[in-house]
N, C-alpha and C positions, 0 to 999 in steps of 0.2 A: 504494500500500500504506500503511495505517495504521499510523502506529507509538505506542507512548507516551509520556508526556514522559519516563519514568524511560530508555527505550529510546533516543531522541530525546540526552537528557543525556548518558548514556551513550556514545552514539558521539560528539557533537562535543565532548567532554571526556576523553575515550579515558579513560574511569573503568569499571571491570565493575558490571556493576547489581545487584549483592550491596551492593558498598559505598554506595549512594544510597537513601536511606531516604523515605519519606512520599508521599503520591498529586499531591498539587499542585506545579506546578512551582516556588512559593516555598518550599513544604516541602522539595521534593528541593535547590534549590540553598544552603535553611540549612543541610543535612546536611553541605553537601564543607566542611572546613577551610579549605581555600584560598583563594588571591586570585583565581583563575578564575570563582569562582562570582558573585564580585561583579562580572567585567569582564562576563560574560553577564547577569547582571542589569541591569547599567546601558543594555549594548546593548537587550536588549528594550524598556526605559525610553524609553529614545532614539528606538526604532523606530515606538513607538508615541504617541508624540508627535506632536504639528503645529505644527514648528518655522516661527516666524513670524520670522525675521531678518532685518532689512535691508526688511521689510515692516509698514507700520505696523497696527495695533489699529486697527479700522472699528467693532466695537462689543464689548459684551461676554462674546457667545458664542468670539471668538476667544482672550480670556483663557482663560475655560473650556478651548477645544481644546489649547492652548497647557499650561496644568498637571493640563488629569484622570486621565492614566497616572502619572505621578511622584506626586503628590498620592494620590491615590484606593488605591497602594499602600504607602503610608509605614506604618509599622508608631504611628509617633507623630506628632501636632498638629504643625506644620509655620509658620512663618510667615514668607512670600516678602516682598521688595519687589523691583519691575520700576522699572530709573531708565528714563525716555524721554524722547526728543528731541522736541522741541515741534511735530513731525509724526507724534506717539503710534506710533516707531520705539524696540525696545528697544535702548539703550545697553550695560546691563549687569542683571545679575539678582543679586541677593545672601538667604540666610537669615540671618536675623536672629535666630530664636531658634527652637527644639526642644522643645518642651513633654513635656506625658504622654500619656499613651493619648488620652485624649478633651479636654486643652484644653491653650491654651498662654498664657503671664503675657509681656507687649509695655508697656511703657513708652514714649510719644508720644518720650521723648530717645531712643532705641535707633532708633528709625525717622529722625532727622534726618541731612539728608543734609549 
């Protein structure tokens, strides 16, 4: 059976679907107040990732797989750095800086490790 995201939301948020407003499920879960709607957001984030850990970068379509769901739905310009082990194994991930809608301003000293 088909359900909708609003219907969908609604039951694993035990929220009635009066109170969940907008057709997309980024709209619906701007609508809830709460910190809920950010842990389900995150999960789907997460879900939809191709978490490479403890597995090194072969080329660079695995960067790609590795950030196009978190990336591809940030609301603003975004700017990651990946520290790796000298067998292109990520150590640690950090944002460095949060830009505007469409760019972001990165200084060469913000990036040094």
């Amino acid at each position: 059976m088909y359900k909708s995201n609003r219907e969908l939301l609604s039951e694993l948020l035990q929220i009635s679907e009066q109170d969940l407003y907008g057709e997309t499920i980024q709209d619906i879960l701007e609508s809830i107040p709460d910190k809920r709607a950010m842990l389900v957001k995150e999960v789907a984030i997460r879900y939809g990732e191709k978490r490479i850990m403890g597995r090194p970068f072969q080329k660079s379509v695995d960067v790609f797989d590795h950030f196009k769901i978190r990336l591809g739905t940030a609301r603003q310009e975004q700017f990651h750095v990946l520290i790796l082990d000298n067998k292109h194994r990520i150590i640690s991930e950090q944002i460095v800086t949060i830009g505007t809608l469409n760019q972001t301003l990165i200084h060469p000293r913000e990036c040094a490790v």
